[in-house]
KEPA-759271 format. One record per residue (C-alpha): residue in three letters; chain; x, y, z. Coordinates in steps of 0.25 Angstrom, whole numbers, always signed. Last residue first. Layout:
% residues N
r code:ALA | unit:A | X:X | Y:Y | Z:Z;
...
This chain:
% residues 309
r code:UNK | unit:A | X:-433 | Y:+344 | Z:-481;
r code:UNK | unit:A | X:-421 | Y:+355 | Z:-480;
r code:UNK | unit:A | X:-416 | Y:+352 | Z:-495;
r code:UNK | unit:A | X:-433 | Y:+352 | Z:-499;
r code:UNK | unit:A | X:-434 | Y:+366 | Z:-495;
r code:UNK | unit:A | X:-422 | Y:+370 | Z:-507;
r code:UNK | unit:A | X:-432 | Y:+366 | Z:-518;
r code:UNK | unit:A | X:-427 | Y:+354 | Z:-526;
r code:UNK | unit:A | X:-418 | Y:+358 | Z:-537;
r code:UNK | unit:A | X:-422 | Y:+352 | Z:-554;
r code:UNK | unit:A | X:-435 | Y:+348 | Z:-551;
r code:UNK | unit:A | X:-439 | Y:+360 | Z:-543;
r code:UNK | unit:A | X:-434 | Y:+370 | Z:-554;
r code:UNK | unit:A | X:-440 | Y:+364 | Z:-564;
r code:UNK | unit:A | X:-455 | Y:+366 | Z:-556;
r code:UNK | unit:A | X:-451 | Y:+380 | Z:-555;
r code:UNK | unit:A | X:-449 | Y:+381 | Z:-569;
r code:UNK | unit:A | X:-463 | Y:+373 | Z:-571;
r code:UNK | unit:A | X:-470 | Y:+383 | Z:-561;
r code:UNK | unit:A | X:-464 | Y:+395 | Z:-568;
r code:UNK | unit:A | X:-468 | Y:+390 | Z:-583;
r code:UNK | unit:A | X:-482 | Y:+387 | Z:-578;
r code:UNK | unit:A | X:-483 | Y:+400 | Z:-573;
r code:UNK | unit:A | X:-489 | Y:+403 | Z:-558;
r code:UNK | unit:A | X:-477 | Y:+411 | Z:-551;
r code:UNK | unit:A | X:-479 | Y:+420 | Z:-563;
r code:UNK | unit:A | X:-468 | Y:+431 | Z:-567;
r code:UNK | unit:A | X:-460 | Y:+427 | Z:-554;
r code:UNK | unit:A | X:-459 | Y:+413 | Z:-559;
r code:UNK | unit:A | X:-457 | Y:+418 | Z:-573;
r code:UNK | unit:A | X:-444 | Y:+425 | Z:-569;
r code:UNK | unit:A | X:-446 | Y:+440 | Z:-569;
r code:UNK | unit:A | X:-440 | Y:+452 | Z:-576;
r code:UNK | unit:A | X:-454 | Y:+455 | Z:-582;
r code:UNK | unit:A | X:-451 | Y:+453 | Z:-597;
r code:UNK | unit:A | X:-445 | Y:+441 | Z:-592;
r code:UNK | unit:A | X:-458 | Y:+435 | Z:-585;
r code:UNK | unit:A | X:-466 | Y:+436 | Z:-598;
r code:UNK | unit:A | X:-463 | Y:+424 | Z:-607;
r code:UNK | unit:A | X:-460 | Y:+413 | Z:-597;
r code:UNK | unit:A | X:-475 | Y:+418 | Z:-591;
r code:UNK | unit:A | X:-480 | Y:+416 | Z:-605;
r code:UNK | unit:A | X:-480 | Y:+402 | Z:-601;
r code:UNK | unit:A | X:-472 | Y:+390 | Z:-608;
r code:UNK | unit:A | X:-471 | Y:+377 | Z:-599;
r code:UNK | unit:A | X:-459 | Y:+374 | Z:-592;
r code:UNK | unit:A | X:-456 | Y:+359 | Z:-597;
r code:UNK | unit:A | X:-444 | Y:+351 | Z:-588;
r code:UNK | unit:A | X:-437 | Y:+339 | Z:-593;
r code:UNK | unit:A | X:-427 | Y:+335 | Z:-583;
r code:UNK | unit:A | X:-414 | Y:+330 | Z:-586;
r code:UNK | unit:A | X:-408 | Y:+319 | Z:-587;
r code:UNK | unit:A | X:-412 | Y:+314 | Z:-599;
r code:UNK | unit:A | X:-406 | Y:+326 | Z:-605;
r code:UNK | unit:A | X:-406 | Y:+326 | Z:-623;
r code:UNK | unit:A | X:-420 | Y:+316 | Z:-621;
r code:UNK | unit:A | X:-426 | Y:+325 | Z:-611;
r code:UNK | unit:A | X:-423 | Y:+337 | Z:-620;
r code:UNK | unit:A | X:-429 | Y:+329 | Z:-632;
r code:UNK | unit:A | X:-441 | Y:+326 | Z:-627;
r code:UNK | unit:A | X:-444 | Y:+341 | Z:-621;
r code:UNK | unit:A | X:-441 | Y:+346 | Z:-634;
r code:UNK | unit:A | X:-450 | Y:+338 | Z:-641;
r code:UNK | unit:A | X:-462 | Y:+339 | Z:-633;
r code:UNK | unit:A | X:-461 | Y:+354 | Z:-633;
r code:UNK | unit:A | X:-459 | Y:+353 | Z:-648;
r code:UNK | unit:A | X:-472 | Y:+346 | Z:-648;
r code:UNK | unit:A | X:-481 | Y:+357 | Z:-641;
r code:UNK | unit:A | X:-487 | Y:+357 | Z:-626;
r code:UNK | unit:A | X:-478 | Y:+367 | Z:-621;
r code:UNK | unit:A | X:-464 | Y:+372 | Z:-616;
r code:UNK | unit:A | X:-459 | Y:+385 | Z:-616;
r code:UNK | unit:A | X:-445 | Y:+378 | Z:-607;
r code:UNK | unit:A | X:-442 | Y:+363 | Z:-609;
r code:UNK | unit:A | X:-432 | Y:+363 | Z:-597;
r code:UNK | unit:A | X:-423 | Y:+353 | Z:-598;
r code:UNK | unit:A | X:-415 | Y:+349 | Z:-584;
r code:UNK | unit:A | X:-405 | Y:+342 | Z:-578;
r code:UNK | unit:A | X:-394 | Y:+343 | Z:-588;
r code:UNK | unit:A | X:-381 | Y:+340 | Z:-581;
r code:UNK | unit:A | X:-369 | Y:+349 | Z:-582;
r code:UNK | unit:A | X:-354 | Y:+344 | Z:-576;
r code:UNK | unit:A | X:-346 | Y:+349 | Z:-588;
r code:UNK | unit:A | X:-339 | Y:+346 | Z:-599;
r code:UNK | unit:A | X:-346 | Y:+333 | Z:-604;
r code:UNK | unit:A | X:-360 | Y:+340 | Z:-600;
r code:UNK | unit:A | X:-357 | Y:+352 | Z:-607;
r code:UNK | unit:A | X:-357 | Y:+344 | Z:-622;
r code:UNK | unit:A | X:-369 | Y:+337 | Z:-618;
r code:UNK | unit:A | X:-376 | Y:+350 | Z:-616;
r code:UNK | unit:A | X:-370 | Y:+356 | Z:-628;
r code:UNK | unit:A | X:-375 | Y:+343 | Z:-636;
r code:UNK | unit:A | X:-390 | Y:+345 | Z:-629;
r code:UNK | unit:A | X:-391 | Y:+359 | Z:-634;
r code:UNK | unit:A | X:-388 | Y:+356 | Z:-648;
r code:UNK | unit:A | X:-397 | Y:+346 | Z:-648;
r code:UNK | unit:A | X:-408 | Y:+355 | Z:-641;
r code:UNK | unit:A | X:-407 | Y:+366 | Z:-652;
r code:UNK | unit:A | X:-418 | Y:+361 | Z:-661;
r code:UNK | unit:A | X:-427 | Y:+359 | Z:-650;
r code:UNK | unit:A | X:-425 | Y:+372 | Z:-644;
r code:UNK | unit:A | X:-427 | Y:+376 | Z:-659;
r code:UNK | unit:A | X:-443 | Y:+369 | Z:-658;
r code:UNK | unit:A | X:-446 | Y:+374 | Z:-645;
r code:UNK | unit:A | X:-448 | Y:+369 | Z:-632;
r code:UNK | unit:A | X:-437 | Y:+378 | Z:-626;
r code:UNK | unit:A | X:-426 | Y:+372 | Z:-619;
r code:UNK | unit:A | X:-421 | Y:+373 | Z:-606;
r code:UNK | unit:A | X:-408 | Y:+364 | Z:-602;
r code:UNK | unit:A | X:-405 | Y:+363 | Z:-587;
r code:UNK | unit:A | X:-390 | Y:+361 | Z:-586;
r code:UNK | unit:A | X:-385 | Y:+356 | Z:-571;
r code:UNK | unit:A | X:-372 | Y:+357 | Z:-565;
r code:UNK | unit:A | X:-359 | Y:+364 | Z:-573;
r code:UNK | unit:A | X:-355 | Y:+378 | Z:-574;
r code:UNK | unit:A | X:-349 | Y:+372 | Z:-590;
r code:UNK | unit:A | X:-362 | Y:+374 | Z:-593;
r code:UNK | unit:A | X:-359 | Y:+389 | Z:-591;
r code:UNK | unit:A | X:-347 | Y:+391 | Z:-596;
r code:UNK | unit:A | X:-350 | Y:+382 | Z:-610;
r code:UNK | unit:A | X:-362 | Y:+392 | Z:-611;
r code:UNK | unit:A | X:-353 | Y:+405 | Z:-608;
r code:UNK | unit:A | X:-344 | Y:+400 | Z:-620;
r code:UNK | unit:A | X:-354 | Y:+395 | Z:-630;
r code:UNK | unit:A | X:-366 | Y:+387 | Z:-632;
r code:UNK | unit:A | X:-378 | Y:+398 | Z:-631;
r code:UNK | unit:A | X:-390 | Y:+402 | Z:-626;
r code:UNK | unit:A | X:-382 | Y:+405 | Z:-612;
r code:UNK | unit:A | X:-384 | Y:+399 | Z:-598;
r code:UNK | unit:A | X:-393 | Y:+404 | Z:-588;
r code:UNK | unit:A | X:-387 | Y:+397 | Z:-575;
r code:UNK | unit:A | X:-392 | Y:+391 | Z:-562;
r code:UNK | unit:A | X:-384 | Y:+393 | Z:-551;
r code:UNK | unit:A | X:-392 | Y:+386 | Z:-539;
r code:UNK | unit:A | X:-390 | Y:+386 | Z:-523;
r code:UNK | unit:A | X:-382 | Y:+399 | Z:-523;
r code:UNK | unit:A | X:-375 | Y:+404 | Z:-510;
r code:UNK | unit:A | X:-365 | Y:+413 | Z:-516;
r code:UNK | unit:A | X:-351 | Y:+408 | Z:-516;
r code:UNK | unit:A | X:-349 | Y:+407 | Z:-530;
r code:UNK | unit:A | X:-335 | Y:+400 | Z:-535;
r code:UNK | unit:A | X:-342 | Y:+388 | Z:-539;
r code:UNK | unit:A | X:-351 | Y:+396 | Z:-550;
r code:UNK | unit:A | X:-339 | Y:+404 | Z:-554;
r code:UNK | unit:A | X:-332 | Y:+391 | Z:-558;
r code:UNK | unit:A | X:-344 | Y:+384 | Z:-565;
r code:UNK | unit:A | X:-345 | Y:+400 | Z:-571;
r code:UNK | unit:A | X:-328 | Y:+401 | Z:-577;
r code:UNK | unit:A | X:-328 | Y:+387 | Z:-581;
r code:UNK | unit:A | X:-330 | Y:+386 | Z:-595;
r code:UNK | unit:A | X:-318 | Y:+397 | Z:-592;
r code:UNK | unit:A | X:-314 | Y:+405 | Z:-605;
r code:UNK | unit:A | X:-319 | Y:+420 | Z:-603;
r code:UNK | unit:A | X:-307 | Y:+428 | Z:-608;
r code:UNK | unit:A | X:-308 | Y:+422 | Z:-620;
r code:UNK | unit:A | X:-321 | Y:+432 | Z:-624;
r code:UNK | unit:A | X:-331 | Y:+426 | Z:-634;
r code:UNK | unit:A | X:-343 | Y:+421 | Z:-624;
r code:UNK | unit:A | X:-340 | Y:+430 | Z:-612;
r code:UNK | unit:A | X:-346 | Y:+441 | Z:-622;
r code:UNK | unit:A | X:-359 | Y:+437 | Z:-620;
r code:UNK | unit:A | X:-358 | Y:+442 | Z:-605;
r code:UNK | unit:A | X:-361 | Y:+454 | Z:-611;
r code:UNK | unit:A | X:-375 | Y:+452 | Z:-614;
r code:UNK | unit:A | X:-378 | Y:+450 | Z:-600;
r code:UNK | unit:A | X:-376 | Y:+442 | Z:-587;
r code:UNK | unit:A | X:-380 | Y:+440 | Z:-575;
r code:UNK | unit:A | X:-377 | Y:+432 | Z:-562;
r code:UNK | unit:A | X:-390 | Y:+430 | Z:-556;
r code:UNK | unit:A | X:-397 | Y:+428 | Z:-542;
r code:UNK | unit:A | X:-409 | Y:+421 | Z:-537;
r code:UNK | unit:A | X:-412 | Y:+420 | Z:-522;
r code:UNK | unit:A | X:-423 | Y:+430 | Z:-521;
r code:UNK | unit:A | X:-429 | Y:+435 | Z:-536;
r code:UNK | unit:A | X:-426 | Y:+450 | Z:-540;
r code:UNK | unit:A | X:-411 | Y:+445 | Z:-544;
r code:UNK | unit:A | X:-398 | Y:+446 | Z:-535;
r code:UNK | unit:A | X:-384 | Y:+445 | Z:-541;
r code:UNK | unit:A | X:-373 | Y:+437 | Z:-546;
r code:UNK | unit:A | X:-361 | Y:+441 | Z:-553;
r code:UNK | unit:A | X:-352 | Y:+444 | Z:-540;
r code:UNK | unit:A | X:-356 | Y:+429 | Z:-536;
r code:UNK | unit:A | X:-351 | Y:+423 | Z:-549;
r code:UNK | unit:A | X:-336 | Y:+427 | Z:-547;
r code:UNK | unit:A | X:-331 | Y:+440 | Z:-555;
r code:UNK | unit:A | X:-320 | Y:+444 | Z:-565;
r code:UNK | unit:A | X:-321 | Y:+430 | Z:-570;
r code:UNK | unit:A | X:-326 | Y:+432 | Z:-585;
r code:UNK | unit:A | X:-337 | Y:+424 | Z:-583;
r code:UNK | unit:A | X:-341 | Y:+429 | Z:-571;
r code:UNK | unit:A | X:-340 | Y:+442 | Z:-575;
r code:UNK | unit:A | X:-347 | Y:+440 | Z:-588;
r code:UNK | unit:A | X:-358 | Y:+434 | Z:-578;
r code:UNK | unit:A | X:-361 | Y:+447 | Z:-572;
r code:UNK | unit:A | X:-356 | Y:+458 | Z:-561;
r code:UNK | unit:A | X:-363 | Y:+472 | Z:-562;
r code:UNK | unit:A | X:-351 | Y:+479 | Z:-558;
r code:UNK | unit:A | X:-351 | Y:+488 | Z:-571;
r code:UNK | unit:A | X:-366 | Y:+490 | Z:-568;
r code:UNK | unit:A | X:-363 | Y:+497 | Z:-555;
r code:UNK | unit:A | X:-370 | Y:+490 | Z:-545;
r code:UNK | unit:A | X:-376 | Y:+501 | Z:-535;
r code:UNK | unit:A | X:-387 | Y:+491 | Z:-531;
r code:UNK | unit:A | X:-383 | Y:+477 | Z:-530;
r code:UNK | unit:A | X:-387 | Y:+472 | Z:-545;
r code:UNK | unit:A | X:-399 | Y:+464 | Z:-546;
r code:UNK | unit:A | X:-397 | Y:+454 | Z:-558;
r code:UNK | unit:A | X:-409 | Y:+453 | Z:-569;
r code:UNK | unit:A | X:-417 | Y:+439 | Z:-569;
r code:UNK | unit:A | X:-424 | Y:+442 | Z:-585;
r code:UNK | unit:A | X:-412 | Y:+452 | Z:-589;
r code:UNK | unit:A | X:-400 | Y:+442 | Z:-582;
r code:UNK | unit:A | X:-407 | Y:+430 | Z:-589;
r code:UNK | unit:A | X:-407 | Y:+436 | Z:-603;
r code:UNK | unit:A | X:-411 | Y:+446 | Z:-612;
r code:UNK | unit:A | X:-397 | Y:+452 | Z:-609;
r code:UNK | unit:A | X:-390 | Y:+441 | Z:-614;
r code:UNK | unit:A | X:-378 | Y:+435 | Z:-607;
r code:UNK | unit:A | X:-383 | Y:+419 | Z:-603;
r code:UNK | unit:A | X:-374 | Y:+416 | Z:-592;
r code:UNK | unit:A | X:-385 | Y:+420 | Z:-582;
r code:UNK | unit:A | X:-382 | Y:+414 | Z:-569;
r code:UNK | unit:A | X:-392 | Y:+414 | Z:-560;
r code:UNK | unit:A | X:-390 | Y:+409 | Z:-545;
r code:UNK | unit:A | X:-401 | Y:+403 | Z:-537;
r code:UNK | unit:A | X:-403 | Y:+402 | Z:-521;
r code:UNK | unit:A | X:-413 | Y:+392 | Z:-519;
r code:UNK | unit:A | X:-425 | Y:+393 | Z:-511;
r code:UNK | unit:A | X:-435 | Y:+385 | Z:-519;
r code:UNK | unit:A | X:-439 | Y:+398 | Z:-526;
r code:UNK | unit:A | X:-424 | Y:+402 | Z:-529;
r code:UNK | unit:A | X:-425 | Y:+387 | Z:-537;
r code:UNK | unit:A | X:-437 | Y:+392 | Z:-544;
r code:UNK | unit:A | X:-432 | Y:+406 | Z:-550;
r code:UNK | unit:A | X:-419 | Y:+401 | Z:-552;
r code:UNK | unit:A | X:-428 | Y:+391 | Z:-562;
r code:UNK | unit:A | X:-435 | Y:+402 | Z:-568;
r code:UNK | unit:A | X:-423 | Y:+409 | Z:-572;
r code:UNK | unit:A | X:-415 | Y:+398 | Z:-579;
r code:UNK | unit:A | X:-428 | Y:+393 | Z:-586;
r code:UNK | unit:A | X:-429 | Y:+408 | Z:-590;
r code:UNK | unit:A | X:-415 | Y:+410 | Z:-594;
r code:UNK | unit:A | X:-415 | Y:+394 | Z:-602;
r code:UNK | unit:A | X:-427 | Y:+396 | Z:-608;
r code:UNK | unit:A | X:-424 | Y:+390 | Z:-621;
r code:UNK | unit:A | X:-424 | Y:+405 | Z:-629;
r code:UNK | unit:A | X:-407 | Y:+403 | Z:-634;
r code:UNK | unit:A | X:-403 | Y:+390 | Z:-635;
r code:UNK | unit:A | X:-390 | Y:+383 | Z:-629;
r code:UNK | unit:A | X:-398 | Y:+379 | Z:-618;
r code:UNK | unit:A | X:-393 | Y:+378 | Z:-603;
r code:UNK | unit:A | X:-399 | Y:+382 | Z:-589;
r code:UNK | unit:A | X:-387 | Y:+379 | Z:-581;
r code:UNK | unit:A | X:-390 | Y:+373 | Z:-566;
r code:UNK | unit:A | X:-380 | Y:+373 | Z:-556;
r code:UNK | unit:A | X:-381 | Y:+368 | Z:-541;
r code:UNK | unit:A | X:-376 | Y:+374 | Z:-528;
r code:UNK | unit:A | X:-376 | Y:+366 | Z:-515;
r code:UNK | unit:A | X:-373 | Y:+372 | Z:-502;
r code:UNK | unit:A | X:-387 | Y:+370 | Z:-495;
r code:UNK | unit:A | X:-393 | Y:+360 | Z:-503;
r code:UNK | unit:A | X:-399 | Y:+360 | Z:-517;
r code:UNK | unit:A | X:-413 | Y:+353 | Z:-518;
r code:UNK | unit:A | X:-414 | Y:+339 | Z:-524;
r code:UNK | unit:A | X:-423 | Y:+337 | Z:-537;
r code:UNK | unit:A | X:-428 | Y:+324 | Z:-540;
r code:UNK | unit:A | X:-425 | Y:+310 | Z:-542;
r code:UNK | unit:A | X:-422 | Y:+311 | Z:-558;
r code:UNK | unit:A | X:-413 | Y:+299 | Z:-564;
r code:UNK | unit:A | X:-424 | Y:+296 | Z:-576;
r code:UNK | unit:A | X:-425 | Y:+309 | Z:-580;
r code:UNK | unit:A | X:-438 | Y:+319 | Z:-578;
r code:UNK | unit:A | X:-447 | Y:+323 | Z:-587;
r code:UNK | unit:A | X:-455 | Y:+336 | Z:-582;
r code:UNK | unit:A | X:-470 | Y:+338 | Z:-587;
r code:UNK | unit:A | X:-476 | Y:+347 | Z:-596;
r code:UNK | unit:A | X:-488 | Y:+337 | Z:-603;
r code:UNK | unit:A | X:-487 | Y:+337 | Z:-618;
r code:UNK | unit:A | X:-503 | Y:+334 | Z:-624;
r code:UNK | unit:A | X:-500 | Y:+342 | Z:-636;
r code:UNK | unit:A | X:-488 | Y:+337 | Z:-639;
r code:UNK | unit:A | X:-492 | Y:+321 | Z:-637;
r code:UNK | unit:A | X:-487 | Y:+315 | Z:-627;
r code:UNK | unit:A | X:-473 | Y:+309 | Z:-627;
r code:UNK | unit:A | X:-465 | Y:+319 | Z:-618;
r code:UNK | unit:A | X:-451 | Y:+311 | Z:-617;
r code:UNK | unit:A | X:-442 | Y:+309 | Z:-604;
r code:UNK | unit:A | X:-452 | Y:+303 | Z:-593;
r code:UNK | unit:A | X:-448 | Y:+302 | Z:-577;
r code:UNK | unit:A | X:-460 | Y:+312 | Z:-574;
r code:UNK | unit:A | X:-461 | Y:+325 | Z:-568;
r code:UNK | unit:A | X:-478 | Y:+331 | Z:-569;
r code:UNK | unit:A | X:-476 | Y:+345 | Z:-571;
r code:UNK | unit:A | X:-482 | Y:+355 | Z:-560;
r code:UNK | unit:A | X:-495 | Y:+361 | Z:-560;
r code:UNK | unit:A | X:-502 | Y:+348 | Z:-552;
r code:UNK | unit:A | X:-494 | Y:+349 | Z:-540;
r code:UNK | unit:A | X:-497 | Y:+362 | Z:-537;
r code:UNK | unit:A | X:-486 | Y:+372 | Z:-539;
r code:UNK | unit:A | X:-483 | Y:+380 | Z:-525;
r code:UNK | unit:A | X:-471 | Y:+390 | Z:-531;
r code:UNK | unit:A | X:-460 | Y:+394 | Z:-523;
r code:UNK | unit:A | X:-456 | Y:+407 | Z:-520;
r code:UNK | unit:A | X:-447 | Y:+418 | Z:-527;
r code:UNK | unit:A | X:-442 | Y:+428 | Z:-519;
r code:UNK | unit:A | X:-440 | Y:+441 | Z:-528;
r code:UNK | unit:A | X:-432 | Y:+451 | Z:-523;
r code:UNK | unit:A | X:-434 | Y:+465 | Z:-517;
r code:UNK | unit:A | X:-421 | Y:+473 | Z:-521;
């Protein structure tokens, strides 16, 4: 298998967002200017240092927001800065993350000992014996598909636990986990924000994201007075110069003051890289949407070169 090695992209100065300590978008609509809002507290990124492992959940309880392709691009960046990035894809559909990023299998795998996340979950299996190469260099996944569903009902699956413990059980030198998590409050979703560490929250600029962001705010409220999360990021995905974009990106820095609020403009690029089976920044290095994920990714972790500086 040749892989993919993903490599930094040179953005001049003048394409990337203006960052600025503000919390509400007040031009007009039609004059909107994508830039990222950043909370009072914020000092910067810091880089992860040898031995350290952090967390991210990418977390919405809608369906269409961006959270596989927002999960996908920002591995994408961080194994770009020299990170090694686990998947975890808890989201069991087959038109999902696993289909888009698929797992390479050692050759001569049966498909019988193809280990996924319904073997995590269910214990017959730590988390390094789900996890596998991709095509891109120093990202791996832990699949899953549409029978993963069925963890949702069955009894036998009962720890909240069962993946924040399979996550500290891992002996594979991973920098970041960063996890797909489903479209929907229930079982697998409780599991997964129960992982703890930091929740980035995508939400489509679009008039039933808006609808469905109170809800979503109340189950991330619910999870931070369970467990350890933290939102640290809203990701206003497909987003462009119209009032609900305003809107949306208003209220989401009003429910999570301290988070960033980080537009990714909508290109046809978001639209086409699935079909190929590539992530948008191997799709087209030069997209708008590629550089403001990997612009993300650099706010939220600090490239692994400035941990030696």
């Amino acid at each position: 298998m040749v892989q993919v090695t993903l490599e930094p992209l040179k953005i001049p100065e003048r394409l990337l967002m203006p960052t600025v300590f503000e919390r509400a978008w007040t031009e007009p609509a039609n004059r909107l200017k994508p830039r990222i809002l950043l909370p009072a507290a914020f000092t910067g990124p810091a880089p992860i240092l040898p031995g350290e492992h952090r967390v991210f959940m990418v977390f919405n309880r809608k369906g269409g927001a961006g959270k596989t392709t927002t999960t996908l691009e920002l591995a994408c960046a961080w194994a770009a800065m020299g990170y090694t990035v686990r998947v975890i894809d808890a989201d069991p559909q087959d038109a999902g993350l696993s289909g888009w990023l698929e797992p390479v299998f050692p050759e001569g795998l049966s498909v019988e000992n193809r280990r996924t996340l319904k073997d995590v979950l269910y214990e017959k299996v730590g988390l390094d014996e789900a996890t596998y190469y991709t095509r891109y260099k120093n990202i791996y996944i832990v699949p899953s598909y549409e029978d993963c569903a069925v963890a949702e009902y069955d009894p036998a699956v009962s720890g909240e636990r069962t993946l924040r413990r399979a996550i500290k059980r891992s002996e594979a030198p991973v920098d970041i986990t960063i996890v797909d998590c489903p479209p929907k409050v229930g079982k697998l979703s409780t599991f997964t924000l129960a992982i703890g560490g930091k929740v980035i929250v995508p939400s489509q600029v679009s008039a039933l994201d808006a609808k469905s962001n109170k809800s979503l705010r109340k189950t991330i409220t619910d999870a931070q007075d369970e467990y350890d999360v933290e939102v640290v990021a809203a990701v206003l995905t497909a987003w462009d110069v119209t009032n609900i974009a305003k809107d949306v990106g208003n209220e989401m820095a009003e429910h999570y003051p301290g988070a960033l609020v980080c537009p990714v403009r909508k290109t046809v690029d978001a639209k086409s890289a699935p079909g190929e089976n590539k992530a948008i920044r191997e799709f087209s290095r030069r997209s708008t949407t590629t550089r403001d994920f990997d612009q993300v990714g650099r706010m939220l972790v600090a490239p692994r070169e400035e941990a030696a500086a």
